[in-house]
Every structure is written in C-alpha cells, then in structure tokens.
VOGU-3710 file (C-alpha; in Angstrom, 3 decimals, decimal comma):
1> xxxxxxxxxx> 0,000/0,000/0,000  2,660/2,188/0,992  4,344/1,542/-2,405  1,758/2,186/-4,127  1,393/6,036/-2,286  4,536/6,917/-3,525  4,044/6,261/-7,141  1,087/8,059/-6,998  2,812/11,415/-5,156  5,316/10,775/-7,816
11> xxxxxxxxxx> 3,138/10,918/-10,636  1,140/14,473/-9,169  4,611/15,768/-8,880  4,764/15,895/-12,559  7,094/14,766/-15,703  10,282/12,620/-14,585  13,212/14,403/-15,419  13,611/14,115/-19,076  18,244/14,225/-19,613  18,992/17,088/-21,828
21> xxxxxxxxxx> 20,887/16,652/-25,028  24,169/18,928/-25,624  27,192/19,114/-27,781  29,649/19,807/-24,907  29,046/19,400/-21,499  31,642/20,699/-18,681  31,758/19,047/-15,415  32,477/19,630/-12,048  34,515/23,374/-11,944  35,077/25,421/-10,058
31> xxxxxxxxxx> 33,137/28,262/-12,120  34,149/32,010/-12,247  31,395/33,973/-14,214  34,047/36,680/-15,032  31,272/39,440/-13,080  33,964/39,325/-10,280  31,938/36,839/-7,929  33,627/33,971/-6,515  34,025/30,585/-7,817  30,938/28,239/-7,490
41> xxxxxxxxxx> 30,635/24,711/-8,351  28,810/24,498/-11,680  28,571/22,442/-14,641  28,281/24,159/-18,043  26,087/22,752/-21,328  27,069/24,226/-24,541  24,733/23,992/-27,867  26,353/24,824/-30,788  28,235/28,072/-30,096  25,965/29,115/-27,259
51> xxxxxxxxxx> 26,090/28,722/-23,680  23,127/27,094/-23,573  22,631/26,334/-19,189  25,191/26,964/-16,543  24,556/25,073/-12,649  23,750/21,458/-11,019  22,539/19,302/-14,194  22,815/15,515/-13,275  20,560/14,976/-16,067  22,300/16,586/-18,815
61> xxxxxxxxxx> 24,181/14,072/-21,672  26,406/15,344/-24,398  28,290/14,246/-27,493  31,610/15,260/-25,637  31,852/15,259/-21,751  34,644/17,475/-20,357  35,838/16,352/-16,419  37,072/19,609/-14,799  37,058/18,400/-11,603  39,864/20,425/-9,874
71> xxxxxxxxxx> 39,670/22,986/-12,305  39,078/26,346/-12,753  36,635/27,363/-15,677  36,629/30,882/-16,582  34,968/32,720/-20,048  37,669/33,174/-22,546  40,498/35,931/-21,917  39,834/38,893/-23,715  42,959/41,031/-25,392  41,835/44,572/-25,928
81> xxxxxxxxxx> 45,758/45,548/-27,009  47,108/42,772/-29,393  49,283/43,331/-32,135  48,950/40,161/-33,589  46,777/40,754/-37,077  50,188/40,497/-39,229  50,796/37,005/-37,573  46,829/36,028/-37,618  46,508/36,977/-41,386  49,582/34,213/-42,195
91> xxxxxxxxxx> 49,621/30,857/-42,957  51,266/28,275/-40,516  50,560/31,421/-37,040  47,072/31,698/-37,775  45,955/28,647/-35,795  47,179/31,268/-32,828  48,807/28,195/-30,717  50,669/30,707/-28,110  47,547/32,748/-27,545  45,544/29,470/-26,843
101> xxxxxxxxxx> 48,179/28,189/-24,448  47,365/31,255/-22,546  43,023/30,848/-22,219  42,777/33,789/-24,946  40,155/33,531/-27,300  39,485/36,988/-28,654  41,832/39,884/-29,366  41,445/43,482/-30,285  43,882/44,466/-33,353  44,982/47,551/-35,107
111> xxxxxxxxxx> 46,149/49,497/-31,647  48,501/52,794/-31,232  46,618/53,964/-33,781  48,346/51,453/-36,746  47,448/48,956/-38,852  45,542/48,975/-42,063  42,397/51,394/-43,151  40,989/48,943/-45,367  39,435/47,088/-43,072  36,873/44,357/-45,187
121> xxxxxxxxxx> 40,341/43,839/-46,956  42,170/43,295/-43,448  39,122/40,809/-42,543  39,257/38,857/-45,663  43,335/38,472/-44,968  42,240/37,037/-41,434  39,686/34,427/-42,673  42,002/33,138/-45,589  43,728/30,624/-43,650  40,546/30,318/-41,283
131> xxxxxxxxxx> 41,210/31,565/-37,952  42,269/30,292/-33,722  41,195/33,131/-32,186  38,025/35,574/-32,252  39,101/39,225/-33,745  37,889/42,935/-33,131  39,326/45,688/-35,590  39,857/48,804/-34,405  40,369/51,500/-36,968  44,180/53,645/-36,620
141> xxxxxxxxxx> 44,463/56,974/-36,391  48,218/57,163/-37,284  47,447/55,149/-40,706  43,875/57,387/-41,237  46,564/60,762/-40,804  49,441/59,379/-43,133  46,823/58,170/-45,731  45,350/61,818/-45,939  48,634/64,118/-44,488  51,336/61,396/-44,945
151> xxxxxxxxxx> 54,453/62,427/-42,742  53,705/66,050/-42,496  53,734/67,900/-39,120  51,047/70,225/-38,981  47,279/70,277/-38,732  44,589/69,460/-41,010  43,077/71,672/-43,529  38,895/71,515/-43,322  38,974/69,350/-46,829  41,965/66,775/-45,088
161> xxxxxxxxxx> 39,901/67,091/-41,408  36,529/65,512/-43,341  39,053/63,281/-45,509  39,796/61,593/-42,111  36,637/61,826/-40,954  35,352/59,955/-43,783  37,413/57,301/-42,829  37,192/56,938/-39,484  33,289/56,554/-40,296  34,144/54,214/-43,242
171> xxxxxxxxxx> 35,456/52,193/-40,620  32,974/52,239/-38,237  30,109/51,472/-40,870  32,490/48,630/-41,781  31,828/46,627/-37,795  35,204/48,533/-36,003  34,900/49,040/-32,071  36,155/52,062/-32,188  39,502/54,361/-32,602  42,725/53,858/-31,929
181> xxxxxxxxxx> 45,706/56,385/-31,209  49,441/56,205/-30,842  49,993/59,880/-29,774  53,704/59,105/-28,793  54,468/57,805/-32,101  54,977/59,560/-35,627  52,583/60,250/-37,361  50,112/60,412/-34,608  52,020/62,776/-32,287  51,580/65,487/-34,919
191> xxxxxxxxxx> 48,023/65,497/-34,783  46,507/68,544/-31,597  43,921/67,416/-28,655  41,225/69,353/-31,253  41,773/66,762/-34,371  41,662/63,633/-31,778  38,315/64,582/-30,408  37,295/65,430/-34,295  37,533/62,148/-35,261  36,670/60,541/-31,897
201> xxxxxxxxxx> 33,188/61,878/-32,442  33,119/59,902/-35,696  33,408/56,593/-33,346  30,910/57,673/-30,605  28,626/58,671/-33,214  28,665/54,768/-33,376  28,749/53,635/-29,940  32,442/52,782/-30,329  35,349/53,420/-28,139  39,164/55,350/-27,973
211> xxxxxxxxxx> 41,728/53,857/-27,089  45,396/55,263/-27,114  48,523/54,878/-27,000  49,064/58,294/-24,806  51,033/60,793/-26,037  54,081/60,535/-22,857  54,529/57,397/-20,432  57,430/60,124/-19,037  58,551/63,404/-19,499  59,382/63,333/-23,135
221> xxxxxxxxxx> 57,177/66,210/-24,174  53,974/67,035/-21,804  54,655/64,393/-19,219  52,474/61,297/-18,106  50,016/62,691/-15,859  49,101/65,276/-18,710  48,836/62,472/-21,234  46,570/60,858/-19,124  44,115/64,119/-18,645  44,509/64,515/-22,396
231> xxxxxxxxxx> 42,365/60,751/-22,733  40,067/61,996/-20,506  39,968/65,345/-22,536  39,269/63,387/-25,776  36,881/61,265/-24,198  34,387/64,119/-22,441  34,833/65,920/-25,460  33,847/63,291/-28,090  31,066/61,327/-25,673  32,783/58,220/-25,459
241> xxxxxxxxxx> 34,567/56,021/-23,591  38,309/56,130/-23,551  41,336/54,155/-22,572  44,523/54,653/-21,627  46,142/51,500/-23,423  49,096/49,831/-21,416  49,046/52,163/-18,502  52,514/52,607/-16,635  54,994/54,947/-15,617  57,995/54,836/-17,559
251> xxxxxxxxxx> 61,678/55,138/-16,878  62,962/56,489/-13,335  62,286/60,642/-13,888  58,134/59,421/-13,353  58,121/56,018/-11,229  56,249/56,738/-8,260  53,846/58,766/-9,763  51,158/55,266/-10,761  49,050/56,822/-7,714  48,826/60,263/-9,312
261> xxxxxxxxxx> 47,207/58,778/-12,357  44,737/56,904/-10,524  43,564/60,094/-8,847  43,134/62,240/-11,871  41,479/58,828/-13,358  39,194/58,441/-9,857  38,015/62,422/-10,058  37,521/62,256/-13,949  34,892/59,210/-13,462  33,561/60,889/-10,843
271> xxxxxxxxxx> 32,428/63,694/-12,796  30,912/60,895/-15,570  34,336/60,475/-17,853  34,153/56,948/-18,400  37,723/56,337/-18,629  39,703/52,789/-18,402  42,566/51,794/-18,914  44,411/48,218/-20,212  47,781/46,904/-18,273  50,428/43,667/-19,012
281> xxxxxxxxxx> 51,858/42,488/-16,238  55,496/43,068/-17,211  58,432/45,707/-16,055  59,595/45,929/-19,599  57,655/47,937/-22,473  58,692/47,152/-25,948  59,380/49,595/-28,718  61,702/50,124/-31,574  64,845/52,311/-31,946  63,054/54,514/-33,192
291> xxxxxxxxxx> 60,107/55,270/-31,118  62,270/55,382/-27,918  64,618/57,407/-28,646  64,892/59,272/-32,380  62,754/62,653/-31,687  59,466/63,026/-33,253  60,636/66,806/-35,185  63,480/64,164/-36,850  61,049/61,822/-37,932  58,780/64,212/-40,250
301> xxxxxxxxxx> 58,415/63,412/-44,054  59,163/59,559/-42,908  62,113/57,553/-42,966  64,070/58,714/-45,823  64,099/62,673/-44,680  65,593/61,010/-40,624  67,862/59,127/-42,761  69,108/62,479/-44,009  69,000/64,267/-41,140  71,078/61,912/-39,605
311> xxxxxxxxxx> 73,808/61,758/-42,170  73,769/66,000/-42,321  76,292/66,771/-38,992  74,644/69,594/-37,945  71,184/67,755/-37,841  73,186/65,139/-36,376  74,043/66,383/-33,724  70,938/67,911/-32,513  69,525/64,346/-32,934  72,087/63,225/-31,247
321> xxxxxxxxxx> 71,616/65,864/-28,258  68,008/64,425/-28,203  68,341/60,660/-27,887  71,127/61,086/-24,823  67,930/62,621/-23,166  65,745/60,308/-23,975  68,277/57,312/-23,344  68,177/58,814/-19,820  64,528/58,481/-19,663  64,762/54,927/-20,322
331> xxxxxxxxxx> 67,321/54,647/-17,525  70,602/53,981/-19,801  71,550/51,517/-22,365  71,801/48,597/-19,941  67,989/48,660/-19,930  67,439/48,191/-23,381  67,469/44,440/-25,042  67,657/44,422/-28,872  64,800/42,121/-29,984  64,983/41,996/-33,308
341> xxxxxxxxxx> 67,661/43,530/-36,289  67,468/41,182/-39,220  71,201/42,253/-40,610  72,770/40,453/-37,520  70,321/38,344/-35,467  73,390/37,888/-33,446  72,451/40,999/-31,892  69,034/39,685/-30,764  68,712/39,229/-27,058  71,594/41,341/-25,817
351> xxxxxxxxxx> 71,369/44,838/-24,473  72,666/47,857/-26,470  75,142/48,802/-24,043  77,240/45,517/-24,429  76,867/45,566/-27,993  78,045/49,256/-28,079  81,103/48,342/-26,189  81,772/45,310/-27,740  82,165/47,899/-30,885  83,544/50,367/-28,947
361> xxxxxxxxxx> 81,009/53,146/-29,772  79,032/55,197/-27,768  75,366/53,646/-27,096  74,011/56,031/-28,571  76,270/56,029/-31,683  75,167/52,342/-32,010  71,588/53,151/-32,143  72,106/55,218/-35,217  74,543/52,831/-36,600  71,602/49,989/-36,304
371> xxxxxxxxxx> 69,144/52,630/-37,445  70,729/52,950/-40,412  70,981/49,717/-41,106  67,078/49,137/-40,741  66,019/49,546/-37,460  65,850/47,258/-34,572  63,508/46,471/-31,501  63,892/46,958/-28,056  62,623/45,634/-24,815  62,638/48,655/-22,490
381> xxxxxxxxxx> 63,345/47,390/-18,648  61,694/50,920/-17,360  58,833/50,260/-15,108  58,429/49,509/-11,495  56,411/46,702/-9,063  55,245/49,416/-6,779  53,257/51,560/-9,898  52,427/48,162/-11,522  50,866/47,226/-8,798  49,238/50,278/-8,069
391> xxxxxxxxxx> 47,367/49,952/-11,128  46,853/46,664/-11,430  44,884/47,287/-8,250  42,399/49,647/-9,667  38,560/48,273/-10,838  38,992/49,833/-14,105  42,022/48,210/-15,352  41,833/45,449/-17,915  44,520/42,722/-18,760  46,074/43,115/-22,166
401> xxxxxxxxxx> 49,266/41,737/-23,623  50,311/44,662/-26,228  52,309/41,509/-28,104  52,205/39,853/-31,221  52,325/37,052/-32,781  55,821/35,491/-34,424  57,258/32,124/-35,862  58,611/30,309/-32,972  62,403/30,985/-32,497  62,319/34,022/-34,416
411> xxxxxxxxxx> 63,940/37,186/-32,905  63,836/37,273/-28,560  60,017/38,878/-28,898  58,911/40,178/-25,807  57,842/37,482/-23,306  54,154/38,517/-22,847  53,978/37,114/-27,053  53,649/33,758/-24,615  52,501/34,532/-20,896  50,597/37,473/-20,181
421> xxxxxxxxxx> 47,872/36,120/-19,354  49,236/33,243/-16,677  52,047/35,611/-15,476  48,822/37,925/-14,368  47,202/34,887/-12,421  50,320/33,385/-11,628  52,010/36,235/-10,020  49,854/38,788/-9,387  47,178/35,800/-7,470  48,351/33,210/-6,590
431> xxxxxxxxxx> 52,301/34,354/-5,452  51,921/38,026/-4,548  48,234/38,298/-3,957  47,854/41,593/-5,376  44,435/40,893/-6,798  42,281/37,566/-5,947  41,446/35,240/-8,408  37,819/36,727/-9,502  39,119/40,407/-9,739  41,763/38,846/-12,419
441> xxxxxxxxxx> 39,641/36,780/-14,399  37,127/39,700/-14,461  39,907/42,453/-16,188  40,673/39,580/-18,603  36,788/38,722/-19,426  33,740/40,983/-18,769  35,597/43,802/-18,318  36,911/44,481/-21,784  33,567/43,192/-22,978  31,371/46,360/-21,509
451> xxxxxxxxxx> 33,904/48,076/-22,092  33,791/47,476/-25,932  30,414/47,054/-25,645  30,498/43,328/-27,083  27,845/41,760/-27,746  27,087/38,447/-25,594  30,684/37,619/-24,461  32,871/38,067/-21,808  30,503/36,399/-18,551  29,479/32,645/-18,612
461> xxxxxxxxxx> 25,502/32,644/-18,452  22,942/31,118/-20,570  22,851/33,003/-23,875  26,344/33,812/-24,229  28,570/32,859/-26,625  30,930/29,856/-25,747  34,319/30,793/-25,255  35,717/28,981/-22,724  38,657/28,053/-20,406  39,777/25,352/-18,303
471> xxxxxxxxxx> 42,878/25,808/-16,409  44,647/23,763/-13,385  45,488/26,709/-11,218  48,510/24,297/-9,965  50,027/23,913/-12,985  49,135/27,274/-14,997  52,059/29,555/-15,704  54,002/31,617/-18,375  56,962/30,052/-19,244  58,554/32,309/-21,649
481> xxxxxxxxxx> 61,397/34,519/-20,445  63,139/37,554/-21,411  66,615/35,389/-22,721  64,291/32,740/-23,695  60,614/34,106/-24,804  59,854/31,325/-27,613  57,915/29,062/-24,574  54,462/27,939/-24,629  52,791/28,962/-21,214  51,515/25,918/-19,477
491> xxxxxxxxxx> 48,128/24,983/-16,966  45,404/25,468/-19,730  43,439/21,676/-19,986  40,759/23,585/-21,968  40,019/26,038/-24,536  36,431/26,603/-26,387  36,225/29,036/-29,392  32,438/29,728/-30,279  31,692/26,479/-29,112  34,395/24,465/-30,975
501> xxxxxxxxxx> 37,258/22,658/-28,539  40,533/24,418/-29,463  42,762/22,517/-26,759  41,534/19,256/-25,354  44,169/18,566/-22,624  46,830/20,523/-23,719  46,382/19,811/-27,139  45,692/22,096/-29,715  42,880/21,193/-32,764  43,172/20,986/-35,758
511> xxxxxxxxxx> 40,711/23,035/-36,416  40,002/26,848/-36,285  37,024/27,760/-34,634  37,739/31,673/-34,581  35,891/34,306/-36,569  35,899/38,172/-37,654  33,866/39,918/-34,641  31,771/43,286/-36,061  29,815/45,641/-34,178  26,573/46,600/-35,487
521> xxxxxx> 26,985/49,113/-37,722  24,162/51,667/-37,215  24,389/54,877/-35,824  23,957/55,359/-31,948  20,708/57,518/-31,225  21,845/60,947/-30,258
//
C-alpha cells in the first residue's frame, strides 16, 4: 500500500526528469562567471556556439563530456591591445597556438593607432587561412593621418579634417569598435587634442570606443600625468569612452607617480568620464629604436628625410643631443634588449650597451649605426612593481598583452607574445596576492567586454557565446622569459572558441574555430 502512495505522489509531482541533449558538457569546476563573484561549483552545457545552461545538471548528456574536476573554468580571456593581425593573417601562425596556451580567445587588433584602413580587406586576410582566435578591428588613427597628411607635421586643412573623418566613419560602418591612437608615435604625435576629439566623435557617433597609446609614459614632451588628462579630454569631449592603453609609468624621472594617475582617473569618473585603462603584467615595455629614442621633429616626411637628417652633422648632432635625453629616460643603455635587427640576429637578445662596447662606440652612436641599417627592436626594462601594482589594483584596469604574434624561435620577442595572461594569475594571485582570483579573471573577461560594448561575451551565463577556459590553477604559468621568450605557457586543460574545442588537454585542434567579430553598424541615437 505504501508503495503504491509513492508512485502516486510521484506521478502528481509531474514529468520525470527528461536528460537534456548537448554538444559539450563541462563538469564539475570550479566556475568564475568573469562578473567578479567567486568561484561556485557548476557544470556548463554548450549547444552549438551558445552557452546554452550553466549550474547542477545531473541529467544533462552530451556528445563530448569534459571532467574539470579540480579545475578552474573561466569565459575566454579577452585582449583589448594585441598586435597580432600580421601574424593572424599568415599561414602556418594563424591557428594562434601561443595565444591558446594562454586561455585567450578573442583579441582586439589595429592598436597605437596602426594597422591597415581597409578594413573588409584586413578581414578577408584574417579568414584566408581560417582563424584560432576571435578578432575585433579597431580602426588607426596614425594610418587614417598618413593616408590623408602622410608624414607632415602640422594640422589638417577643413577638406583633409573631413578626408579623415570619412574614414574613421568608413570604418565604423564597416563593424570597427572604435579608434585607436598612438599619440607618442609619428605620425600620430603630430596630430593637436582638437583633431583627436574630431575624429573621436566619428566613433561615438557609433557607440564605439578610444583607445590610445598616450602621447608621454614620461617626461618626453607634456609628461604622463598630462597624457593621461589629455584621454580623458578626448573622451568628455567626443562622448565616449576612452582608454589609456598599457598604462605605466615609464623610466625612473616618473616612477612613483602610478598613484597620481589613478587620482586624476578616480576624479575624472567621478564627474561621468568613463575612462579605463588596459595593463600587461610586465616591467619591460617594448618599442623600436626609433620610437624610444629618435625625436618626433626628426622623424617628419618619414624615414628617408631622418635618414638624411642623420647623415647631415649639424642635424646630427641635434639628434644626437636628443636621444642622450631620452636614453636617460629609459634609464641607460643597460635597460634596453635588442629584440629583433634582421642584418645580424646575433644581436638579438643582448642589451645595447654591451653591444656598443663590444664595438667600442658610444650607445648612442650604435643606435644610429643599427638605425641605419634598418632599425631594430627593443625591450625597455623601465617600469616599477610598486606603480604596476598600483594599477593593477584599480577596478577599471583590464589585462592586455600589447604583443604579437611570431614564428617560434624568431627574434627574442617580448615574453608577454607567450605569458601574459598566466604571469597575471600566476604572479599577481596566486604568489603576490595583489588581486584575488575573480578580480583577475574579471579584467581579462567581462571587463573588456562592456567596455567594448560586445555583444554576448565576456561572462558565462545562458545566452552567451561559448568561449571557454579550463585551467589547473597548480600547474598554470608563463613560461617564456626575457633570454628565452619562444615558450608555450603551461596549466590550460581547456580552450572553447564559439563552441568548438581548441585545446583538449593541452592539445591544440586541428581546427580553427575563430571568426571576424563586427559591431553593429548603425548609428547610436543621439
């Protein structure tokens, strides 16, 4: 009788639980949404490219069932500073195996304001070879200015001002996020506050975003705290959002001063600037020759007129004059590691001071010599822990990498090429505790996606679209050094690109799961 009561409650109580079908199901995680909460135990069911339910499902099935018991599983780490379209858009990189080994599954391209203006062109030169990774274009200012003004230091006449108006809306209409800037470089460090904020308002007019390059990290022309104010400047001015890319303090006449940027950022959002800024979690920039130390006034009409300059002695030596100073801002020629110079790759990994001795010339006698000779870049040793962390602190600071993307054992490329992303956990959470593990996984995931405004990525919830990472927060960590950068980084089990598995236990796919990302290209209401 008894028996027979409890198949009849049963029966009231409705349906039995019918086991739900997906394509990939993840077990047993420990699940950070990328919001910033902490971890919860969760499974995850993924349909097609969708997150499709996120929680306790003991009834779910699936054609592939992942076990990430003892694992963390995160959303996929977002890039907002990448510079690696050239490497994306060639055959035998574009499977983007060193950005996988780090969790990241979507980068922004096209920052300091360079890269191409044709963007559909750029896009169909990504997709050839089918892509690893998800990418966001970004259109350049410095390219927009040289296409219309070439090399030419001065402002805009009306006519040129709508020429690069025209573009910058070209490239909106076209699905970019927004505008880019390298202020500190040449071209771009010709252009005033007044033309910035012009063509800025061509992006908000679209509900896209500036981000820059500023215009000083030190005291080479207005100083770093003015650069900063300039961002917020250009960003009140146009309506938008802006970003101070790869925020820092650079070279020993401005370390200390990380907290003095974080006011004037604190007060400026306080008024309603929405400012933000991106960070990697290095003490070394990287640059070329040329952008850290020639002087911008040497650089206009492009490469042939410096060439000129520099072989004219009076020119010379006021060029000359210059880069002693700005050697000194980038504390000496010790501090400076040549990463690349294609005439002598013997070069490649040693600092310009023992070169220059080796050769008995003056540093920066050297640097001319190699600048001659092509060019060369440079890993800058020029920041310190105290203003990294300082920043890295802040709730408005995402996690970007500001590297590229190279053949393996190519040049000594910057380390963070291989391990920003698990030097930032690794370090920074787990060794030094300067964040915890949710604040990191949040400036790596939602944050650059409201930020960018992106549609349905960056969180893990039901809707969104499924990029994914598994990591072993034992094991994960950047391997890649400064003597020896050409190392995978190690710890991710995992890695989900719109759905597709892109590492299975360590192991990358064969196939290429990435795609183009646009925004919407319509006009934002005014």
């Amino acid at each position: 009788m008894l028996g027979r009561l409890v198949w009849v409650a049963l029966c009231l109580a409705g349906p039995w639980p019918v086991a739900a079908q997906y394509d990939v199901l993840i077990r047993g995680g420990r699940v950070y949404d990328g919001s910033g909460n902490p971890w919860r135990y969760a499974d995850v069911a993924i349909a097609g490219d969708t997150v499709a339910a996120i929680g306790w499902l003991p009834h779910a099935t699936a054609r592939r069932v992942l076990d990430a018991t003892g694992l963390v599983v995160a959303p996929g780490f977002i890039d907002p500073h990448s510079h690696a379209a050239p490497g994306l858009a060639t055959s035998g990189l574009s499977a983007a195996h060193p950005l996988l080994a780090q969790g990241v599954t979507t980068v922004f391209v096209n920052p300091d304001g360079g890269g191409p203006i044709d963007l559909p062109r750029q896009r169909a030169a990504l997709e050839a070879d089918g892509l690893g990774v998800n990418v966001a274009q970004l259109v350049p200012h410095g390219s927009v200015r040289r296409a219309v003004l070439g090399m030419a230091d001065r402002a805009p006449t009306p006519d040129e001002l709508d020429s690069m108006r025209f573009l910058v809306r070209r490239g909106m209409e076209q699905g970019a996020f927004g505008l880019s800037s390298g202020l500190y470089y040449a071209p771009g460090s010709y252009a005033t506050t007044e033309e910035v904020i012009a063509l800025a308002r061509e992006a908000a007019a679209f509900g896209g975003v500036y981000t820059s390059h500023i215009r000083d990290e030190s005291d080479y022309s207005i100083g770093v705290v003015a650069a900063v104010t300039e961002v917020i400047t250009i960003a009140r001015e146009a309506g938008l959002p802006g970003v101070v890319t790869h925020i820092k303090a650079l070279g020993p006449h401005v370390w200390g001063l990380a907290g003095v940027i974080v006011e004037h950022i604190n007060t400026a959002r306080a008024e309603g600037v929405e400012v933000w800024a991106d960070q990697y979690p290095y003490d070394a920039s990287g640059t070329g020759i040329t952008g850290a130390l020639v002087p911008r006034w040497a650089q206009t009409g492009g490469r042939d007129s410096l060439l000129s300059r520099i072989h004219r002695p009076a020119t010379r030596a006021r060029i000359r004059a210059d880069m002693l100073a700005n050697l000194d801002r980038r504390g000496g020629a010790d501090r400076l590691q040549i990463q690349r110079f294609v005439p002598d790759p013997s070069l490649e990994g040693r600092t310009l001071a023992a070169v220059a001795t080796e050769r008995g010339l003056d540093p920066v006698d050297q640097a001319l010599t190699m600048l001659n000779d092509g060019g060369a870049g440079l890993v800058s040793f020029n920041m310190i822990d105290d203003d990294i962390r300082t920043l890295m602190r802040q709730p408005w600071t995402m996690t970007s990498s500001d590297g590229g993307l190279v053949r393996m054992g190519v040049g000594v490329p910057h380390p963070r090429y291989y391990g920003t992303f698990p030097r930032r956990i690794r370090k920074y959470v787990i060794e030094d505790s300067v964040t915890t593990m949710a604040q990191a996984i949040r400036s790596m995931t939602s944050l650059p996606a409201a930020v960018f405004r992106m549609d349905r990525r960056g969180r893990l919830e039901a809707g969104m679209y499924a990029d994914v990472v598994v990591f072993d927060p034992a094991r994960l960590r950047d391997r890649a050094t400064f003597d020896r950068p050409h190392q995978l980084a190690v710890g991710v089990v995992y890695v989900l690109v719109n759905g597709g598995i892109a590492v299975e236990r360590g192991t990358f796919s064969d196939r290429r799961w990435g795609t183009v990302l646009q925004r919407e290209a319509h006009r934002s209401p005014s």
